[in-house]
Backbone bond lengths (Angstrom), bond angles and torsions (degrees), N, CA, C in turn:
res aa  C-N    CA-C-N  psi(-1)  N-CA   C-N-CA  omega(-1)  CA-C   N-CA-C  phi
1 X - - - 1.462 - - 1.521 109.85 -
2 X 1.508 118.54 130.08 1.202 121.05 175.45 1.649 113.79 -108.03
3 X 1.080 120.90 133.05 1.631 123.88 164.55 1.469 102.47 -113.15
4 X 1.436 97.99 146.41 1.405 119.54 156.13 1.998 108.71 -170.05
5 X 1.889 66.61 169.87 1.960 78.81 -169.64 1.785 120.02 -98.50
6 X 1.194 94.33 123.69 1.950 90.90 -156.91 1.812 92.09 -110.75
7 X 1.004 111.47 149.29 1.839 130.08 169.32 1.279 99.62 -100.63
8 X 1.604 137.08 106.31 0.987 132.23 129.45 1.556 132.65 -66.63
9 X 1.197 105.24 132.75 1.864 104.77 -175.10 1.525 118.40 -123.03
10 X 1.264 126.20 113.80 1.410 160.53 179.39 1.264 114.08 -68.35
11 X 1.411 112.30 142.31 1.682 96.13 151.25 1.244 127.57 -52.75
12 X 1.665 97.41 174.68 1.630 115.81 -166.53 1.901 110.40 51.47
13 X 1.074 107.88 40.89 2.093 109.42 -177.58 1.000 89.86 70.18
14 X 1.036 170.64 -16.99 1.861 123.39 -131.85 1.869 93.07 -115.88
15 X 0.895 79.59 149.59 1.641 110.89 -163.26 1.948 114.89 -123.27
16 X 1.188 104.20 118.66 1.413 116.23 -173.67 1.659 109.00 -119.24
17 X 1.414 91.65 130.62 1.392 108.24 -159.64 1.725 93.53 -110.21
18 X 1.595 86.98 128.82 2.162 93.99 -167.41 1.706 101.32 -130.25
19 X 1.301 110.69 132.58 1.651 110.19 153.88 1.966 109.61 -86.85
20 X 1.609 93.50 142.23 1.387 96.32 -153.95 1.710 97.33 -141.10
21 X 1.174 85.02 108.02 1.647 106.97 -167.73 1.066 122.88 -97.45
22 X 1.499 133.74 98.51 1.415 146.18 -163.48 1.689 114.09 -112.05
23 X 1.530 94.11 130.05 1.631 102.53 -166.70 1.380 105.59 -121.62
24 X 1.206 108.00 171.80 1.873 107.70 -150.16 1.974 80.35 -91.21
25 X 1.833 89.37 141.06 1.535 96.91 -164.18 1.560 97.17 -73.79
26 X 1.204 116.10 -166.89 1.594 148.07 -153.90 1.785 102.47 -102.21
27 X 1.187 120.04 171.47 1.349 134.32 -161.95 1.467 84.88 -101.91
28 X 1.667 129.30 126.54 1.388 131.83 179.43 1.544 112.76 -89.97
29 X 1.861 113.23 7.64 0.963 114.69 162.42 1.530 119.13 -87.67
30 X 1.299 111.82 -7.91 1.985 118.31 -174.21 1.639 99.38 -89.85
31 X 1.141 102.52 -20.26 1.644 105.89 176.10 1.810 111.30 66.17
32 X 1.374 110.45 38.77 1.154 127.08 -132.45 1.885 91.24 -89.98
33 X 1.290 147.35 162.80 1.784 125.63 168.68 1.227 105.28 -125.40
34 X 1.423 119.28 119.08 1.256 125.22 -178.43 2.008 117.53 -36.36
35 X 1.214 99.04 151.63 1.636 93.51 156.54 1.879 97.23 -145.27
36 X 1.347 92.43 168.14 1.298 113.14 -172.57 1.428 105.32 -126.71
37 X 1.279 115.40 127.32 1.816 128.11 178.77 1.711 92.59 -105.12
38 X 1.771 94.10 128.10 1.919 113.43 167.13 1.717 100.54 -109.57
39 X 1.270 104.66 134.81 1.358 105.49 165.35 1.601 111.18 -118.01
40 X 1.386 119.92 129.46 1.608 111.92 178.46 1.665 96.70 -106.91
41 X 1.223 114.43 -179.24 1.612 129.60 -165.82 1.545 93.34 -115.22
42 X 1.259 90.53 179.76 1.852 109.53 -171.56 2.023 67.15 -101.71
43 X 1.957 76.70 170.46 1.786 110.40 152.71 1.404 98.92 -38.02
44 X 1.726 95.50 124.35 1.730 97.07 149.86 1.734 121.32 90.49
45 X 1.523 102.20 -34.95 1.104 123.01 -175.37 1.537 116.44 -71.07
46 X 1.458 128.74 -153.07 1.051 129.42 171.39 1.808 116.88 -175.37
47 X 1.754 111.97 164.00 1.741 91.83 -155.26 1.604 106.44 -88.92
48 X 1.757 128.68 20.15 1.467 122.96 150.92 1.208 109.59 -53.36
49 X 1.259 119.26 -43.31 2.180 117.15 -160.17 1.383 113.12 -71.54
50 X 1.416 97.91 3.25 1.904 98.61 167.32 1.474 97.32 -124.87
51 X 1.451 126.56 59.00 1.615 135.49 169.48 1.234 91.18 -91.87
52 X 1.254 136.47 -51.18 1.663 133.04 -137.25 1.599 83.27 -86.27
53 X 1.565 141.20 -63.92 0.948 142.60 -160.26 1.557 105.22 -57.02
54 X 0.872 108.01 -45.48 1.595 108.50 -170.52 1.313 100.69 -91.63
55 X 1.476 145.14 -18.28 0.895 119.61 157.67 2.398 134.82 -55.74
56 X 1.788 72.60 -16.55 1.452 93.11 -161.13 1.776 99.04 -84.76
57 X 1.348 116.67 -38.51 1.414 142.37 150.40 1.675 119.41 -19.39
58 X 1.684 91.76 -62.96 1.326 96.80 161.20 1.705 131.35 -66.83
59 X 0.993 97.42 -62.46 1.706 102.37 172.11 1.045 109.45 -59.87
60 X 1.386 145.22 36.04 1.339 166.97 162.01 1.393 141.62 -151.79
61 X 1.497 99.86 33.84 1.520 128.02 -127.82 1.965 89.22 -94.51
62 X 1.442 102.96 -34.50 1.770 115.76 179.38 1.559 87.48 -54.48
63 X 1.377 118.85 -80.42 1.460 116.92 -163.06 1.421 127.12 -43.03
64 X 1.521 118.24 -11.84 1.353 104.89 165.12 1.922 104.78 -113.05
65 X 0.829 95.15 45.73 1.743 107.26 169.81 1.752 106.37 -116.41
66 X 1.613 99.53 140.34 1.906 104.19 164.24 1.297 87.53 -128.07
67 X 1.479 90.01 -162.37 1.288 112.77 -177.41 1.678 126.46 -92.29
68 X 1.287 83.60 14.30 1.452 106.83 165.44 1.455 133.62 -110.92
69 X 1.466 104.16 -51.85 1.524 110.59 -178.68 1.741 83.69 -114.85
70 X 1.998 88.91 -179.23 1.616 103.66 167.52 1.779 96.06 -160.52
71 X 1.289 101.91 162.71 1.302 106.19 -165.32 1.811 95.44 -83.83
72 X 1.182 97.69 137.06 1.278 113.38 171.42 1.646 133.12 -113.72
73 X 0.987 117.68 -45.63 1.459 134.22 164.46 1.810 106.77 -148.22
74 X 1.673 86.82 164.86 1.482 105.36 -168.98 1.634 92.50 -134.83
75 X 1.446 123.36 152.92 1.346 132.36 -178.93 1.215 115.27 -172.53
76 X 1.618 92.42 125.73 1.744 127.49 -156.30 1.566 91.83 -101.37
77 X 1.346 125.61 116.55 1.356 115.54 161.45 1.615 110.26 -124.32
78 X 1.190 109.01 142.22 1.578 127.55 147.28 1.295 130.49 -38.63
79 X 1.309 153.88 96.56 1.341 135.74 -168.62 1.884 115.01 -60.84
80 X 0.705 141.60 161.63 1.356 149.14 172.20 1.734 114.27 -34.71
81 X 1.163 112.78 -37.04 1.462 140.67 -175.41 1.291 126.66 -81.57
82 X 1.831 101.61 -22.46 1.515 95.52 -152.89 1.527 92.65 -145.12
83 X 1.434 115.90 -178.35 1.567 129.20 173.75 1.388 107.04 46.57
84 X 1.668 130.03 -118.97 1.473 117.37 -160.82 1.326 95.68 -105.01
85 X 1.630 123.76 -20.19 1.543 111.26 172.73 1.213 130.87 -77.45
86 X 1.603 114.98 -6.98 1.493 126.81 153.71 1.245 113.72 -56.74
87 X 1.641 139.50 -25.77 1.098 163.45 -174.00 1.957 105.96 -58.07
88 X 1.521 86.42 -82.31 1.591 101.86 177.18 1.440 110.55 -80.60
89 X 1.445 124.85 7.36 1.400 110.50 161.11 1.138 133.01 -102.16
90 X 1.685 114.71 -12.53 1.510 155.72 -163.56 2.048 83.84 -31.42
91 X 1.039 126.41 -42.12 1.229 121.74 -158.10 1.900 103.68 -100.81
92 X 1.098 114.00 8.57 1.768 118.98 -169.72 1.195 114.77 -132.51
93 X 1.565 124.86 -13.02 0.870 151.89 -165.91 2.263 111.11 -57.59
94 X 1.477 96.43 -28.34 1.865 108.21 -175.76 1.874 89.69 -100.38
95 X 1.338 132.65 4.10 1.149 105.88 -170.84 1.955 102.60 -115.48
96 X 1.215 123.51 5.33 1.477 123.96 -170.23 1.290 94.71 -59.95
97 X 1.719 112.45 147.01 1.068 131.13 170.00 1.780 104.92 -103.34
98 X 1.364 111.36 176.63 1.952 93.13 -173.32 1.517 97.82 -100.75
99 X 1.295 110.67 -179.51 1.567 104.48 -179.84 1.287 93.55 -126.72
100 X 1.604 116.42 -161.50 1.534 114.11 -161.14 1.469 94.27 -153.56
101 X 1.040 123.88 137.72 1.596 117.82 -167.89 1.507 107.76 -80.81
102 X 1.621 127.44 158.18 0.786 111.38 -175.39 2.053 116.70 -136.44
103 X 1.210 100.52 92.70 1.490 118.68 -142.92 1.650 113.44 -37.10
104 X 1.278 125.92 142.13 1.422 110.01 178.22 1.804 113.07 81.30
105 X 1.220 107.34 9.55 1.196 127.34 164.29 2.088 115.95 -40.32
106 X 1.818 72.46 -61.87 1.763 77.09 -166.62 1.405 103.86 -116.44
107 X 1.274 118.66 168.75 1.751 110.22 -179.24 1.557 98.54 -90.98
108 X 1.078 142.21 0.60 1.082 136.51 -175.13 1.128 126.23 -169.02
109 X 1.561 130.70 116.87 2.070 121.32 -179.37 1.381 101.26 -96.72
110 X 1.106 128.56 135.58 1.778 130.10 144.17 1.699 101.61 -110.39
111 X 1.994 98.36 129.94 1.162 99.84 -150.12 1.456 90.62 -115.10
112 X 1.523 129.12 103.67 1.401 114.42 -169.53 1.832 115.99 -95.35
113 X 1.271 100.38 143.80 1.700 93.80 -169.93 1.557 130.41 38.86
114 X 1.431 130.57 14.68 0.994 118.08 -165.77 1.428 121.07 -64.84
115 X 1.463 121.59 177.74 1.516 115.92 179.75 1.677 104.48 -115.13
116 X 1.357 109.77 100.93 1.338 126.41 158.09 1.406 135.16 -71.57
117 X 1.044 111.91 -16.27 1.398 121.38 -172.74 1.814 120.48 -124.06
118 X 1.564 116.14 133.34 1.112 114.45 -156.70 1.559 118.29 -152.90
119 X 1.786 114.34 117.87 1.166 113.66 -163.92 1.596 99.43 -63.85
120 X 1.361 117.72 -34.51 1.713 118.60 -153.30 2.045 99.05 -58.66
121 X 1.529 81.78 132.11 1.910 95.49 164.29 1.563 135.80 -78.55
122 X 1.851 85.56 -33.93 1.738 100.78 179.15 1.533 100.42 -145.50
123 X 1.304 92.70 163.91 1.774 118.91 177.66 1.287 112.85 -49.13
124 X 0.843 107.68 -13.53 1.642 114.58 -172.39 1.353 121.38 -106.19
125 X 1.690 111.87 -15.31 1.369 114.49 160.31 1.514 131.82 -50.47
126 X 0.978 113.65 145.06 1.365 122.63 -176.13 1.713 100.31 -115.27
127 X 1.576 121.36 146.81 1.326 118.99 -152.79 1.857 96.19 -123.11
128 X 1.241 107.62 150.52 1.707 105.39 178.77 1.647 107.17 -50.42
129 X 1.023 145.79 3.27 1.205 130.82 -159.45 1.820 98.92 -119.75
130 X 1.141 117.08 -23.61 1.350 126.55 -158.51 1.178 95.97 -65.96
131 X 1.632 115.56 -74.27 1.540 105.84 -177.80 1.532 124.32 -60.58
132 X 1.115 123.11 -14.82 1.725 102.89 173.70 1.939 103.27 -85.72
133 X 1.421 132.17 -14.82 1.081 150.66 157.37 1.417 107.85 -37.49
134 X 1.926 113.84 -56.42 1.402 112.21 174.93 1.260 116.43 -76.66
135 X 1.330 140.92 14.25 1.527 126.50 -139.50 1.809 70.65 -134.25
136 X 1.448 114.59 -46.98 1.886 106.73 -177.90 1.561 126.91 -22.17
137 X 1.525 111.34 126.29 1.264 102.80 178.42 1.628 130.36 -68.68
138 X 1.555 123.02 128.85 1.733 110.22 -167.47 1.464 93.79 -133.26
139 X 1.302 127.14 44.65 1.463 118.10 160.77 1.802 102.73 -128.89
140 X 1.126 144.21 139.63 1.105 143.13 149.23 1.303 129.70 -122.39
141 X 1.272 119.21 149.11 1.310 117.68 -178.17 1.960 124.55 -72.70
142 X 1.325 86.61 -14.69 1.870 89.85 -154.50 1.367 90.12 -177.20
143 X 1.754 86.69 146.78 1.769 104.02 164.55 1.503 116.32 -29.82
144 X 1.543 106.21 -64.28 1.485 119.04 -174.58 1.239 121.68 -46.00
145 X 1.580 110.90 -51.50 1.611 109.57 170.63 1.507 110.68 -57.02
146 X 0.997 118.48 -23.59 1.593 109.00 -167.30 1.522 111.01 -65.46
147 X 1.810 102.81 -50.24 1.038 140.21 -163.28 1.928 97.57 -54.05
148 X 1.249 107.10 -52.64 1.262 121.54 -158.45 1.536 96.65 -81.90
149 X 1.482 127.53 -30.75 1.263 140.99 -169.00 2.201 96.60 -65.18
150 X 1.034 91.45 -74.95 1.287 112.74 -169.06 1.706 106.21 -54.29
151 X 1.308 120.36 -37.41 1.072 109.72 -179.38 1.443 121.66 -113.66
152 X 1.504 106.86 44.52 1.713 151.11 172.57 1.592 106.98 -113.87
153 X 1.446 111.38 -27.27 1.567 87.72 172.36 1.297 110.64 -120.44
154 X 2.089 97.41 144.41 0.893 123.66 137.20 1.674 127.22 25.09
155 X 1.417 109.83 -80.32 1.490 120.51 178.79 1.580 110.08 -59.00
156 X 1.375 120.09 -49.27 1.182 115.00 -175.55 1.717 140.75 -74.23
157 X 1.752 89.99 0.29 1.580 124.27 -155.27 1.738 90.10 -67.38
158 X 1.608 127.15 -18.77 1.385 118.01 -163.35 1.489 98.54 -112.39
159 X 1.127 136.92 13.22 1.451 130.25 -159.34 1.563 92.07 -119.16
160 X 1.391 100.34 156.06 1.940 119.13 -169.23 0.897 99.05 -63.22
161 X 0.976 133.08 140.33 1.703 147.27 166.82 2.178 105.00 -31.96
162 X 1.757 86.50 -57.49 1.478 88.60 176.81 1.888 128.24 -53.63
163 X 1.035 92.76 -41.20 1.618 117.27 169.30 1.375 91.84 -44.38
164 X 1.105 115.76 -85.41 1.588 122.25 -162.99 1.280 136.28 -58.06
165 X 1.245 99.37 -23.29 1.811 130.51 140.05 1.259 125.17 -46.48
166 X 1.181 132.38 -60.42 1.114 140.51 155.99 1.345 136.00 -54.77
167 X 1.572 98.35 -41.08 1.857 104.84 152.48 1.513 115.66 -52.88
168 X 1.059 116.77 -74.67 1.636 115.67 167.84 1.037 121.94 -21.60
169 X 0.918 138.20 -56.00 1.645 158.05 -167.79 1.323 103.12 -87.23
170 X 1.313 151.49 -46.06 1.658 144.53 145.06 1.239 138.02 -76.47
171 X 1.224 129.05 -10.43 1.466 130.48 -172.12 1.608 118.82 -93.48
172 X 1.359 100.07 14.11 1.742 111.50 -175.29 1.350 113.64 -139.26
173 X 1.088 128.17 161.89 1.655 126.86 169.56 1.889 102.66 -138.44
174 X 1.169 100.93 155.41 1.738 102.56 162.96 1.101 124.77 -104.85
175 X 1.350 108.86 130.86 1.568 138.22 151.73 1.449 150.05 -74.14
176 X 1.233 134.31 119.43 1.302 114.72 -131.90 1.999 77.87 -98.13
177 X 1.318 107.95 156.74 2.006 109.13 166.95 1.427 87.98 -143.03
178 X 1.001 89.82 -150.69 2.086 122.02 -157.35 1.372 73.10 -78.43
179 X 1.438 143.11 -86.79 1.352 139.48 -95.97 1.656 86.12 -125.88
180 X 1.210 124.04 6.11 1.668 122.34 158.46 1.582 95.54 128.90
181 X 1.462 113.13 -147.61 1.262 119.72 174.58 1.195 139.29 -91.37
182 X 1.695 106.12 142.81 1.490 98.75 -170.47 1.236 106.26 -129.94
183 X 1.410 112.78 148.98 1.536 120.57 -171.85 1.417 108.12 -115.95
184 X 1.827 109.39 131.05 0.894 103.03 -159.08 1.636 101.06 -162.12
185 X 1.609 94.39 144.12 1.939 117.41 -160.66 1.732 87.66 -28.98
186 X 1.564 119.33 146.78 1.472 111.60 148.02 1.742 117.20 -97.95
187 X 1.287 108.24 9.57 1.523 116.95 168.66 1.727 111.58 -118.99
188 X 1.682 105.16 84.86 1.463 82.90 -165.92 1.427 129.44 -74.96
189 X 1.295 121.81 -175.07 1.291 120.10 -169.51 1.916 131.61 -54.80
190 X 1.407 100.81 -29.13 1.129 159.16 -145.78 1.863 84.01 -99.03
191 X 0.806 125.37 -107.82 1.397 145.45 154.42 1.730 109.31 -17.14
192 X 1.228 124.60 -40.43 1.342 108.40 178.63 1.670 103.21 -94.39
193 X 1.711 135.58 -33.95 1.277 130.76 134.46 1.577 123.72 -11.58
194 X 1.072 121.24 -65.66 1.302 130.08 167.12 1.796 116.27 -45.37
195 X 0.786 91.62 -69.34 1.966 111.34 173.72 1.950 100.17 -51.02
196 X 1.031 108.33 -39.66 1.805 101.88 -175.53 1.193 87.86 -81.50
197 X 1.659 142.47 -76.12 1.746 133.60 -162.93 1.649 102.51 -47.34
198 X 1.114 132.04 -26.83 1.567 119.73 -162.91 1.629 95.18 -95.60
199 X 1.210 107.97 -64.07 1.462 116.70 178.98 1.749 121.23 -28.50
200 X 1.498 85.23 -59.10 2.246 96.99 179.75 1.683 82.62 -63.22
201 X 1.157 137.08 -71.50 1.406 102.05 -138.96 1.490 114.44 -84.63
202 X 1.677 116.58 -1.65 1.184 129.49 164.93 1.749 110.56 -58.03
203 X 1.814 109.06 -30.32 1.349 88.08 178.76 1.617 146.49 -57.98
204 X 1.488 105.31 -24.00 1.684 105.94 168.72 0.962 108.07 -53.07
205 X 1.443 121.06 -26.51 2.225 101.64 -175.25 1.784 109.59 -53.58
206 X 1.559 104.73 -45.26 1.321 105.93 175.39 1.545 122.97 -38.26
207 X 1.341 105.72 -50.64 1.671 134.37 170.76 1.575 105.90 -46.34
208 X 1.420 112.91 -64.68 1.353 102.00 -166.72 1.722 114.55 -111.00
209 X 1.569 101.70 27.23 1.541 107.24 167.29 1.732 114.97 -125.20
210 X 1.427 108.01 32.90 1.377 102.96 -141.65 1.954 92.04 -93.02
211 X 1.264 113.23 8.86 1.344 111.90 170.08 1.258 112.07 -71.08
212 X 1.430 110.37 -48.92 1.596 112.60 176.28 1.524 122.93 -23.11
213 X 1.540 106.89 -56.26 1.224 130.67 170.64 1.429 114.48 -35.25
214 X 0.855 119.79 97.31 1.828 127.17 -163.65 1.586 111.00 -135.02
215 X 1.220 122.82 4.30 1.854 129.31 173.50 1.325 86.15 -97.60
216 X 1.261 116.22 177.54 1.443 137.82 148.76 1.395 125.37 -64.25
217 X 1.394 124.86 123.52 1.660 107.84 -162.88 1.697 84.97 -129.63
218 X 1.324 114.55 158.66 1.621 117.31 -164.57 1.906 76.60 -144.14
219 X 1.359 105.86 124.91 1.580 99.43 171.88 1.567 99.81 -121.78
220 X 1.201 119.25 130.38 1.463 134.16 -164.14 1.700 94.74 -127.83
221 X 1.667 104.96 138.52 1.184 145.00 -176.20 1.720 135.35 -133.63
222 X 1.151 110.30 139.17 1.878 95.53 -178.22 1.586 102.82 -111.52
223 X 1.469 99.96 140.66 1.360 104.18 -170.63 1.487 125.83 -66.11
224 X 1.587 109.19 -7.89 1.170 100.88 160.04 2.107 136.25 -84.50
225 X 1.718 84.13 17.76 1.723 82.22 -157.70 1.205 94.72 -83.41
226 X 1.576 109.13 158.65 0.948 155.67 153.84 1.883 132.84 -68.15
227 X 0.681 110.55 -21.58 1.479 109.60 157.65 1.396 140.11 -110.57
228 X 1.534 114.11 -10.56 1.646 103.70 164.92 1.649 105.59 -148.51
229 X 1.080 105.13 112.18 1.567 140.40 175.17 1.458 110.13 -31.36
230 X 1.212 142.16 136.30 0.926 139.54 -168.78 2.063 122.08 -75.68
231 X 1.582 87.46 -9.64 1.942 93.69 178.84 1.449 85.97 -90.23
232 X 1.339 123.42 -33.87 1.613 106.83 -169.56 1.420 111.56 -79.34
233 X 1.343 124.58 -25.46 1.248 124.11 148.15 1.783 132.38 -21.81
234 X 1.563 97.77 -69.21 1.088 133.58 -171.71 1.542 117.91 -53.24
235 X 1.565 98.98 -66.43 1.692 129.60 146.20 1.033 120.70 -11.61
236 X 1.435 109.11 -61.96 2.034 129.78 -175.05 1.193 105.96 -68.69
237 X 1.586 127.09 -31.53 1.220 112.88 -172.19 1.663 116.37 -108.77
238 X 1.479 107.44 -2.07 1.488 115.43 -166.53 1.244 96.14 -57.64
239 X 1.462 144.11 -68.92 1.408 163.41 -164.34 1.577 105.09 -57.93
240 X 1.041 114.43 -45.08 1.764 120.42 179.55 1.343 100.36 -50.68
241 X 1.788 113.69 125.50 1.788 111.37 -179.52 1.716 105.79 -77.01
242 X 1.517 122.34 11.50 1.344 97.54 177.31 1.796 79.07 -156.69
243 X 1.234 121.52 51.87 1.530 110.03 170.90 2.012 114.24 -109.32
244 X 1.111 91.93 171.49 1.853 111.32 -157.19 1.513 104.04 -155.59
245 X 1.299 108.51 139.02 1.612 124.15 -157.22 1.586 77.62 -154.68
246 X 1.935 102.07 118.07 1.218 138.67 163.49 1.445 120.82 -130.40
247 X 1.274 95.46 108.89 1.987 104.96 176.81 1.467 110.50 -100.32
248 X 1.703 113.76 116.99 1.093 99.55 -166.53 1.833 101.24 -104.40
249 X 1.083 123.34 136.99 1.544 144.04 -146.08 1.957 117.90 -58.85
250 X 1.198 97.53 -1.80 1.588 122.52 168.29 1.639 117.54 -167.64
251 X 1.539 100.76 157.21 1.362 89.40 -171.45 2.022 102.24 125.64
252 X 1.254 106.58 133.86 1.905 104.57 -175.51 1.494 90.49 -114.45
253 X 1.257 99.16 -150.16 1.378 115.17 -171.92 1.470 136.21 -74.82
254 X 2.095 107.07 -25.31 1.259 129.27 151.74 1.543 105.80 -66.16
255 X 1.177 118.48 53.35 2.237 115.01 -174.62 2.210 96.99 -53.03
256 X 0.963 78.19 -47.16 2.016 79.56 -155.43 1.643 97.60 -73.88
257 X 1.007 120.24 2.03 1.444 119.83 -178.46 1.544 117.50 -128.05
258 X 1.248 99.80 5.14 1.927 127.97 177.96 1.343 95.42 -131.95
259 X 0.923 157.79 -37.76 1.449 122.13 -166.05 2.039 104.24 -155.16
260 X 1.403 103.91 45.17 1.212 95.18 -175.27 1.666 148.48 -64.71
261 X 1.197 93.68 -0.42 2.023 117.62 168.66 1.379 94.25 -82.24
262 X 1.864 139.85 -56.88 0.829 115.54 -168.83 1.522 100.32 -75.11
263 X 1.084 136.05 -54.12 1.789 124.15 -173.71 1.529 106.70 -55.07
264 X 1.278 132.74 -26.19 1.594 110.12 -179.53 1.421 116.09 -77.64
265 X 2.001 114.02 -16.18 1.594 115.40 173.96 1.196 107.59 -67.42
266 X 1.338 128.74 -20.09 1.445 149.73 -167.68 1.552 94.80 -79.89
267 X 1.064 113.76 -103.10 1.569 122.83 177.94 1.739 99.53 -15.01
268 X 1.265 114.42 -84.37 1.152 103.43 -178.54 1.546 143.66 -25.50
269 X 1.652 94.35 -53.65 2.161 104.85 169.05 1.451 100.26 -52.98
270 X 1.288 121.03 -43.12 1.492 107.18 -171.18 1.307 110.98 -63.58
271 X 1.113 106.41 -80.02 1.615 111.17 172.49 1.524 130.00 -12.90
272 X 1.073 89.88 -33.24 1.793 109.40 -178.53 1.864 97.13 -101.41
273 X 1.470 135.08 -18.96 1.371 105.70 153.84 1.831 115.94 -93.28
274 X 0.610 123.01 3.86 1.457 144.05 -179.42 1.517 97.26 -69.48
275 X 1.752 121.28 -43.23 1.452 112.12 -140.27 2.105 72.94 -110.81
276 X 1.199 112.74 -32.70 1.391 116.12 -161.88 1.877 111.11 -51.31
């Protein structure tokens, strides 16, 4: 297995920064057709916090193979906003235009924890989360503060040790000031605020475009979450001609960063009826 880190570049500058995971190809006598697995991040996040899963993905790399396809590459990207492509976009960031989905894209979605459901009425709402979002601390002095910062809150108190390890260790870059270096969010506060008010009230498009939706979509949940109910779950996928609603029996709304052995056995069964 090979990794490396590739810059893809888009119109309008913007530049997306991907880990790109290459696995030893297939026997050209099985006549076998590659597929490629994308993983994107929640708000805020970034594409290290799906290492453990995909590491586990890999070392399990037979089980999502038939006799048709075989896994070929895997690819972790950054959204435009956030992790290392927040980095090289820091300056492009007020000029994105929106995009438009384009159905039949992928042969398959697995939709983990997402947030479907949304009090906001108009574009202009602002959501309970935004302002304590701006108020987050994004300057630090030192590894240590970080260290001690992050594993002081609350939110992070349910996530794997490894998870949280790895957050630490990617979710910041340094900056040089007057008084030396400073380490600091690469998704700022400001910017992930923004992404929750647009996002919640962007969710009815899902609602009232959901014909588009024409792959197979599997939306997976942990039974301890907190933001989308299990009829609204249910609901979202009744109408979808090839949708699937899996609650897996522990686990909140951070799933891939709380319980990632059980979500990568997950990912995997699907994947493997997907290809069957």
């Amino acid at each position: 297995m090979q990794k490396e880190q590739i810059v893809f570049r888009i119109p309008k500058g913007v530049q997306i920064v991907a880990n790109v995971f290459r696995l030893p190809g297939a026997s050209n006598l099985l006549q076998q057709r590659p597929i490629t697995l994308m993983f994107g991040h929640a708000n805020s996040a970034h594409k290290e916090l799906w290492d453990p899963i995909i590491s586990n993905i890999i070392d399990k790399a037979s089980e999502t193979s038939s006799s048709n396809f075989y896994l070929e590459k895997i690819i972790a990207f950054d959204f435009s906003t956030m992790g290392d492509s927040a980095i090289l976009n820091r300056d492009l960031l007020n000029n994105l235009d929106s995009e438009q989905m384009r159905p039949t894209t992928f042969k398959a979605i697995i939709c983990v924890e997402p947030v479907l459901v949304s009090g906001l009425r108009f574009a202009s709402d602002s959501t309970p989360i935004s302002p304590m979002t701006l108020r987050r601390k994004n300057d630090f002095k030192s590894p240590d503060e970080i260290e001690k910062y992050f594993k002081s809150r609350t939110v992070y108190k349910p996530w794997h040790p490894d998870s949280l390890d790895i957050h630490i260790k990617h979710a910041l870059y340094e900056e040089k000031s007057q008084d030396g270096l400073v380490y600091k969010l690469k998704c700022h506060p400001a910017i992930e605020a923004a992404t929750y008010d647009g996002s919640f009230y962007a969710c009815r498009l899902f609602w009232e475009k959901q014909h588009l939706i024409r792959c197979p979509l599997t939306l997976v949940t942990g039974n301890e979450n907190s933001y989308l109910k299990h009829k609204d779950a249910i609901n979202f996928v009744r109408p979808l001609c090839k949708g699937k609603y899996i609650n897996i029996p522990r686990g909140g709304h951070m799933l891939p960063m709380e319980i990632p052995d059980e979500l990568s056995s997950t990912i995997i069964q699907e994947i493997k009826t997907f290809l069957d």
